[in-house]
C-alpha positions in Angstrom: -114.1 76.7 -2.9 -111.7 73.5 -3.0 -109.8 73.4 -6.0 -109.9 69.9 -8.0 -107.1 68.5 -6.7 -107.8 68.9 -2.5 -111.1 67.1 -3.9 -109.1 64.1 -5.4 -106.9 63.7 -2.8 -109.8 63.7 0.1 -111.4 60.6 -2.2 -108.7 58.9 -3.3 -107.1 55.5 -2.0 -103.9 54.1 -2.4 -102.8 50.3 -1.7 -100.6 49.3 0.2 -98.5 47.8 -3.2 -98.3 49.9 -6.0 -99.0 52.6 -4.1 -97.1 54.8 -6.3 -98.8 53.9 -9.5 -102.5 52.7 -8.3 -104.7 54.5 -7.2 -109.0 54.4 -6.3 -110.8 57.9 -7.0 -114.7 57.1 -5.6 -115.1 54.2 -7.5 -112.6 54.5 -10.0 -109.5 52.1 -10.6 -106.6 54.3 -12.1 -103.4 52.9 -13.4 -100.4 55.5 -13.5 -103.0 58.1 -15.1 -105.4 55.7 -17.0 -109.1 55.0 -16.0 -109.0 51.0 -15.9 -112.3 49.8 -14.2 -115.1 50.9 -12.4 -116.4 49.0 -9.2 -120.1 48.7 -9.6 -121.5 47.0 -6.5 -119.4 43.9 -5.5 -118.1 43.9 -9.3 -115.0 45.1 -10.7 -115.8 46.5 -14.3 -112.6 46.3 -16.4 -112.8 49.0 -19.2 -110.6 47.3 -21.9 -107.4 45.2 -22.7 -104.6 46.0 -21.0 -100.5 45.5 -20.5 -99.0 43.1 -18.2 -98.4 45.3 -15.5 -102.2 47.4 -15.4 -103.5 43.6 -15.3 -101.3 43.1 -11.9 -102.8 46.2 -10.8 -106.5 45.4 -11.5 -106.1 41.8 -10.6 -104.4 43.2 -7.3 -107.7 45.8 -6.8 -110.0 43.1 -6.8 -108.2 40.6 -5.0 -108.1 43.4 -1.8 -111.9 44.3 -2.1 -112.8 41.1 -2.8 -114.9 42.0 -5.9 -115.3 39.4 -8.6 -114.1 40.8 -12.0 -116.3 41.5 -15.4 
């Protein structure tokens, strides 16, 4: 049985910016650790309010999948 982790790592994406610090697990946006949006079809579903830098990071998401942000 795969442990967690390989299971994350086989799923998850990482951009070519931020790479260290942005991540996409299935459809989940992540910034550092944080769950920040959701894609839902050709939508980007931002979860909240966030700090200058996780707003780069989610504007940067859907700029590079070309999903329009709710």
């Amino acid at each position: 049985m795969l442990a967690l982790t390989d299971v994350k790592k086989r799923h998850m994406k990482k951009f070519k910016r931020y790479k260290n610090h942005l991540s996409l697990v299935g459809n989940n946006v992540f910034s550092y650790t944080t769950h920040v949006a959701t894609i839902e079809g050709d939508t980007l579903r931002i979860l909240g309010y966030w700090s200058k830098t996780t707003t780069k990071h989610v504007n940067y998401v859907a700029s590079e999948l070309g999903l329009k942000k709710v």
